[in-house]
N, C-alpha and C positions, 0 to 999 in steps of 0.2 A: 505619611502619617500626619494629620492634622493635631494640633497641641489642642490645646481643651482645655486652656489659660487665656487665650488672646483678649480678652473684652478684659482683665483686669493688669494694668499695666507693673502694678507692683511684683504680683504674682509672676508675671512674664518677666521681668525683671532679675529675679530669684531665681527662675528655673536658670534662666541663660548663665546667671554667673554661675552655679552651682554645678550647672554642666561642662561651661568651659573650665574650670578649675578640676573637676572631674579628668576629664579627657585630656588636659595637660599631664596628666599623670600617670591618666592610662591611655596612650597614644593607640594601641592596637585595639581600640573601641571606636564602632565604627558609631559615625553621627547621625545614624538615622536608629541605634540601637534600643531595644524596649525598654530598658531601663531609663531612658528618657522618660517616657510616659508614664512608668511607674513612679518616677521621682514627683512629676507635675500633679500626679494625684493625691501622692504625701502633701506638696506644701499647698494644696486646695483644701485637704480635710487641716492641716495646719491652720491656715488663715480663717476658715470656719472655728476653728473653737477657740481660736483668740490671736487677738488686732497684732501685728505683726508685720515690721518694715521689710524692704527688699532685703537687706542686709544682714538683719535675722533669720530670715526663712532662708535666704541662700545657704548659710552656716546649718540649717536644719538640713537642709539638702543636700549637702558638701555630706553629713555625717551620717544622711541615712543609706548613701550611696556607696559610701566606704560598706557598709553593713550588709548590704547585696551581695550573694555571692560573684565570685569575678568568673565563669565562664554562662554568663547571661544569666536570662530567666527564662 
């Protein structure tokens, strides 16, 4: 699966923490699973409607992740 964040480093930045704090938590999530790329596409439409450091949008990511159901998508 190609990310579809790479040219923006901030954004790339977010998703990675978001994920690994993610998957620290739920260890039986595998790292290649769609909820990655659903998450990278929240904090794309995120940082499109407003200016947003790594650190923020990771915390947007971290909570929109919790919000996905837990047996995938």
């Amino acid at each position: 699966m190609e990310s579809i964040i790479v040219d923006d480093p901030v954004l790339k930045n977010a998703a990675d923490t978001a994920w690994r704090v993610y998957r620290a938590r739920h260890p039986d999530v595998d790292p290649f699973d769609s909820r990655r790329c659903l998450l990278e596409r929240h904090l794309l439409r995120r940082r499109e409607e407003r200016e947003s450091d790594a650190e923020e949008l990771a915390s947007f990511g971290i909570a929109y992740l919790h919000r996905l159901p837990s047996d995938g998508c």
